[in-house]
LUMKOLTI-12812 format. One record per residue (C-alpha): residue number from 1; x, z, y negated. Coordinates in pm, whole numbers, plus 50000, padded with zeros to 5 digits. Each point is the difference from the previous one (the first is absolute). Layout:
N
<pt i="NUM" xx="X" zz="Z" yy="Y"/>
...
***
This chain:
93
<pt i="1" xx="86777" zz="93483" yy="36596"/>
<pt i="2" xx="50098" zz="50321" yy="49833"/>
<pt i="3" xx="49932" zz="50224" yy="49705"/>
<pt i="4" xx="50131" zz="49696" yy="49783"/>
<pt i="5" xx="49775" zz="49758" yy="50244"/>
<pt i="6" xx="49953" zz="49778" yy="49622"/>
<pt i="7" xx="50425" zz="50005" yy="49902"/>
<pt i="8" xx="50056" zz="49859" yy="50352"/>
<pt i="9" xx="49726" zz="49718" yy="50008"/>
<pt i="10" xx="50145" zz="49907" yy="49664"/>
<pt i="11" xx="50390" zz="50018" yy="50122"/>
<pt i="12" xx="49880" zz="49782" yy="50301"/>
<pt i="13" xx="49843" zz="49752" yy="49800"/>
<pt i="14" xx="50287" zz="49965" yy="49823"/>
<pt i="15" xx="50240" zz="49987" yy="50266"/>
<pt i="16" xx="49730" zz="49674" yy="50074"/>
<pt i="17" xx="50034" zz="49868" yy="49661"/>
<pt i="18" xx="50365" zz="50019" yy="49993"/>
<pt i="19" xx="50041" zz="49845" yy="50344"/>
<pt i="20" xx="49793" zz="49682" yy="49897"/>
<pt i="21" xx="50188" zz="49965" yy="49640"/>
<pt i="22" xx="50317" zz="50052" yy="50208"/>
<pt i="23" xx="49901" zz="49737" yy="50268"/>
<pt i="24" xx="49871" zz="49761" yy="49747"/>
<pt i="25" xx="50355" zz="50021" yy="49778"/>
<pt i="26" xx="50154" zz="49892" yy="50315"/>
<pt i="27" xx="49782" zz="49745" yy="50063"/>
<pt i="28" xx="50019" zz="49822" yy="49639"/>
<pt i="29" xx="50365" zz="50030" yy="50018"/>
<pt i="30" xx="50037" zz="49847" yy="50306"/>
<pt i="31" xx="49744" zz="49696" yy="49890"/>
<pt i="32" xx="50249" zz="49952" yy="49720"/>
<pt i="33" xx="50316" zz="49950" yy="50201"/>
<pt i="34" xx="49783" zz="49720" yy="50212"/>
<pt i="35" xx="49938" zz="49842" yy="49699"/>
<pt i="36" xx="50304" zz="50058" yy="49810"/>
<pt i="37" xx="50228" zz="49813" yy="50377"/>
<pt i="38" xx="49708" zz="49749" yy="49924"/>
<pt i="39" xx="50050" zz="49921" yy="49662"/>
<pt i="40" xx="50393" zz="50047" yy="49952"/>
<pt i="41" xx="50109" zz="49880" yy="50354"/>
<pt i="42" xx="49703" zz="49781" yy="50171"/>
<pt i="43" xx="49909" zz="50224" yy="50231"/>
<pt i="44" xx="49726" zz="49870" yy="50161"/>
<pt i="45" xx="49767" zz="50119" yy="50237"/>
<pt i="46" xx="50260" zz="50039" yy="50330"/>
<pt i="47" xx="50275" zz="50146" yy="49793"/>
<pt i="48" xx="49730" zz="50222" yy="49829"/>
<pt i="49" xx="49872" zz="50161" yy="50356"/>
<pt i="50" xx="50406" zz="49990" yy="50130"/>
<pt i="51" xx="50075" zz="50229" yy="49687"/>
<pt i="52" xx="49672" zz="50214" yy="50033"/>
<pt i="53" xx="50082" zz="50069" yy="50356"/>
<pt i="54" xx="50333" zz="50124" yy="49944"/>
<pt i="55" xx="49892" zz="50211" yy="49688"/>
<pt i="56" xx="49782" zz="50168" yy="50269"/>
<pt i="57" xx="50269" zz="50009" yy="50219"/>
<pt i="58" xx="50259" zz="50151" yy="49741"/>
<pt i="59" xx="49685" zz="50234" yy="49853"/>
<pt i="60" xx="49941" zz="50162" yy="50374"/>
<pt i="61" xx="50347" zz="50049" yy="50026"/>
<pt i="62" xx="50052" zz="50162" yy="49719"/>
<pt i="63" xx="49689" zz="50260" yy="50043"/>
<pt i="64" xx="50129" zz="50067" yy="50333"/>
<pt i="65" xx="50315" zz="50124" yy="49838"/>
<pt i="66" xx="49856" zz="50156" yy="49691"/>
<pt i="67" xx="49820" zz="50277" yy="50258"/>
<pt i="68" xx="50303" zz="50032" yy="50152"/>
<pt i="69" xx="50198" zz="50078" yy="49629"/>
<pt i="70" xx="49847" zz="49868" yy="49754"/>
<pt i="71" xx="50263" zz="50018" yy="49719"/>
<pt i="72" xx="50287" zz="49856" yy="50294"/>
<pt i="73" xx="49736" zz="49695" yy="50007"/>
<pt i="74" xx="50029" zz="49938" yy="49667"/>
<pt i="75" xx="50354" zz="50034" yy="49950"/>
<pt i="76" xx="50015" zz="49763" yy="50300"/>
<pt i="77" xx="49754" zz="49725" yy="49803"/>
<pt i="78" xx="50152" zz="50083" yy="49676"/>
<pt i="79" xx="50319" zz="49887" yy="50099"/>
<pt i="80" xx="49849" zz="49708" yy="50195"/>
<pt i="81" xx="49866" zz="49894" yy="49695"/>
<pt i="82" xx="50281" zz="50022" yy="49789"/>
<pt i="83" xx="50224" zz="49808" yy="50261"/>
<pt i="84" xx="49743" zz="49757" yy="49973"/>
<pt i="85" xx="49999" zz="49968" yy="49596"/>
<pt i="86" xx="50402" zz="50109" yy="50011"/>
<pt i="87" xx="49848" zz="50250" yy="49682"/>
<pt i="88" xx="49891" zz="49712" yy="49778"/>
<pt i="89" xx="49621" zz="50127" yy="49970"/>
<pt i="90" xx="49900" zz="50361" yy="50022"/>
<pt i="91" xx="49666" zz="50071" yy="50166"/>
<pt i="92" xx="49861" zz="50335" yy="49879"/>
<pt i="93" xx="49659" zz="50119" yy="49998"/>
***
């Protein structure tokens, strides 16, 4: 560590923090689709892991593509997504 051997034990343990929160969020949100296709559309249990496998498989693909150009990736699920919901819902952070 350097001079500022305190600043970058803190920034790292942050960088830890915010990792885990991030990881977590993504988590939870993806728990909540499972049991949203549950509830609204009877996904069960082999529908559930169909859908969570291909969420991987879409997720992958898309990370591959983000290091690549990351704002070209999201233009590219952007319009995806709004070919998908032909503009009817907007899906903003």
């Amino acid at each position: 560590m350097g001079k500022n051997g305190y600043l970058e034990k803190r920034q790292a343990n942050f960088q830890k923090i915010y990792e885990r929160a991030t990881q977590r969020a993504a988590m939870v949100m993806v728990k909540v689709a499972v049991i949203t296709l549950n509830d609204e559309f009877g996904f069960a249990e082999k529908r559930a892991e169909r859908f969570l496998t291909k969420l991987k498989e879409n997720f992958d693909a898309y990370g591959e593509s983000s290091l690549e150009d990351a704002e070209l990736a999201d233009a590219r699920l952007d319009a995806r997504v709004d070919k998908i919901l032909k503009g009817q819902v907007v899906l903003k952070p």
